[in-house]
C-alpha positions as CSV (number, residue, x, y, z in Angstrom):
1,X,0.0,0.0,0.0
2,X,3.1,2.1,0.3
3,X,3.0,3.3,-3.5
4,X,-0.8,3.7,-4.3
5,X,-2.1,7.7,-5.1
6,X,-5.1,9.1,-4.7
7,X,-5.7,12.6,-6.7
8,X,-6.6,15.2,-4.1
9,X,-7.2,19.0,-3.0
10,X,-4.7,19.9,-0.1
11,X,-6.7,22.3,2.2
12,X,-7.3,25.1,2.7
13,X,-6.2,25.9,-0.4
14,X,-7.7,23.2,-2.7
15,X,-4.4,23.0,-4.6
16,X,-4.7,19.8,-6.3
17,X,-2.0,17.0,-5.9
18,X,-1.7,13.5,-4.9
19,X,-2.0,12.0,-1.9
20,X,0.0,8.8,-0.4
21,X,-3.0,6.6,0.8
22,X,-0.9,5.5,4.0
23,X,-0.5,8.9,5.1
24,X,-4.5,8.6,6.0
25,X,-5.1,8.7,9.9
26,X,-9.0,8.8,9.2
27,X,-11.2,10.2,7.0
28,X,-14.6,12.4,7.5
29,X,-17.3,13.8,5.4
30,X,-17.6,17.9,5.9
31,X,-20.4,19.7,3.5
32,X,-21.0,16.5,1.7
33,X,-17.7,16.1,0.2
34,X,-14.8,13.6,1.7
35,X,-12.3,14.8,3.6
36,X,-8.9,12.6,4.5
37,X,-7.2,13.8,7.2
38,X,-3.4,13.2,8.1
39,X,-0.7,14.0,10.6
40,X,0.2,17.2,9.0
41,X,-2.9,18.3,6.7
42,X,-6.2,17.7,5.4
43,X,-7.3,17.0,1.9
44,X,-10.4,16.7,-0.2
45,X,-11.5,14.1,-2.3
46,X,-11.4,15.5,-5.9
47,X,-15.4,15.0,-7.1
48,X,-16.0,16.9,-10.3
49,X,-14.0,17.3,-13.9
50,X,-12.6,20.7,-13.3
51,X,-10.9,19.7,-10.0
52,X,-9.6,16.4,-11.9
53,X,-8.3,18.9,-15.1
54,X,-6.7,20.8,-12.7
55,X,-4.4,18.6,-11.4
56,X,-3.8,16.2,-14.6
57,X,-3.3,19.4,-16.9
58,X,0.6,19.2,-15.7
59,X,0.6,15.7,-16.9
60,X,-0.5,16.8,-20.4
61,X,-4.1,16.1,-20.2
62,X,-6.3,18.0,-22.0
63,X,-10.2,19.1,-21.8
64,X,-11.7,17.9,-25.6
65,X,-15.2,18.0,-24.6
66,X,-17.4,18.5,-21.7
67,X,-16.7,15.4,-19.6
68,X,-13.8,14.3,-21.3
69,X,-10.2,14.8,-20.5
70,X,-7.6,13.4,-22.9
71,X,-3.6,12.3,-22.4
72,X,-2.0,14.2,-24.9
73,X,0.7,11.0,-25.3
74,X,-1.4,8.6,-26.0
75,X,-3.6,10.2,-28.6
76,X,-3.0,8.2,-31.9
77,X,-5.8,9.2,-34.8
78,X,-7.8,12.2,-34.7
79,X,-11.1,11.7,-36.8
80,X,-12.6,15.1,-37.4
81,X,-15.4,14.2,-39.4
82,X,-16.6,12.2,-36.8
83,X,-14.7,14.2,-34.0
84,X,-12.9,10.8,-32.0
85,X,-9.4,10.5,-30.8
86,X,-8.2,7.1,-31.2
87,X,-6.0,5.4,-29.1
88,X,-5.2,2.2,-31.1
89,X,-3.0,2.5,-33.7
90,X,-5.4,0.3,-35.9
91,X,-8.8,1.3,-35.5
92,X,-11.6,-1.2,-34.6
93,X,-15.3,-1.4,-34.3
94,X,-13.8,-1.9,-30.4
95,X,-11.4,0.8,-30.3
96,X,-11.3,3.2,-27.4
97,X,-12.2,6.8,-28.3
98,X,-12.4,10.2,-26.7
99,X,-15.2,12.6,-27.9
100,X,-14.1,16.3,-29.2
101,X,-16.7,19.1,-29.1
102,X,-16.8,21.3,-32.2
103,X,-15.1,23.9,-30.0
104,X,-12.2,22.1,-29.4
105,X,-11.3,20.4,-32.7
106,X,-8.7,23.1,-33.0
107,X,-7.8,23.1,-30.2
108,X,-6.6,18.8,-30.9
109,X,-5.2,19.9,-34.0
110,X,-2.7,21.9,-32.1
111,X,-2.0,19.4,-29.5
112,X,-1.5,16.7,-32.3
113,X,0.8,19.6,-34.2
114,X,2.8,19.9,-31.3
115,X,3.2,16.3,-30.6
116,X,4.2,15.7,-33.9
117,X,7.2,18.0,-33.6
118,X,8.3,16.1,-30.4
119,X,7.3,12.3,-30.9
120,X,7.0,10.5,-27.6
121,X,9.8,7.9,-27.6
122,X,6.7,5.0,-27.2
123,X,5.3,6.5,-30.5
124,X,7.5,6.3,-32.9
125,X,4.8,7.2,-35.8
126,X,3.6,10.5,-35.9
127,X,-0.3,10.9,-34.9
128,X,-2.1,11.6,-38.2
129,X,0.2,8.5,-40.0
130,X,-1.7,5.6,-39.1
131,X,-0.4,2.3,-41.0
């Protein structure tokens, strides 16, 4: 249990980082929302999208759609007809897929641009060059 995470908002503050689950004394439950406390400070239990986006942006995650946060490294195929990342190199009826809203499509264009300059050492293709 030493090595397990759990994504949190250090109080009073709510700056997001991650907590070391055996650093738990005991937890509570203050305004409806779960509170772990610990020798030295308290944190909050991330509940919503925006508190989860803002402690996985530094991680390269990136908002494509309402509910939907996407790892920038492990985008593969951007579809913009149908607006889907792809995570698969060859794309299935069963492959995994993010949504992008109509707003963001530039805004994965860019992220896939800037990828492309820089290729992640696990993907040696570039995004948009599917085999």
């Amino acid at each position: 249990m030493d090595n397990k995470w759990i994504p949190v908002l250090a109080l009073p503050d709510a700056t997001p980082e991650f907590l070391k689950i055996s650093d738990i004394c005991y937890t509570s439950l203050k305004r409806g929302k779960i509170i772990f406390h610990t020798l030295g400070k308290d944190y909050q239990l991330i509940s919503n999208i925006e508190e989860l986006y803002s402690l996985l942006y530094t991680f390269e995650f990136r908002k494509t759609d309402r509910g939907t946060l996407v790892h920038i490294a492990n985008m593969v195929h951007f579809d913009e007809s149908y607006r889907k990342i792809y995570f698969d190199r060859m794309i299935t009826k069963h492959s995994k897929y993010a949504t992008v809203s109509s707003n963001n499509i530039s805004n994965v264009v860019k992220f896939m641009r800037e990828r492309d300059r820089q290729p992640a050492p696990d993907h040696p293709l570039p995004m948009n060059k599917l085999p």
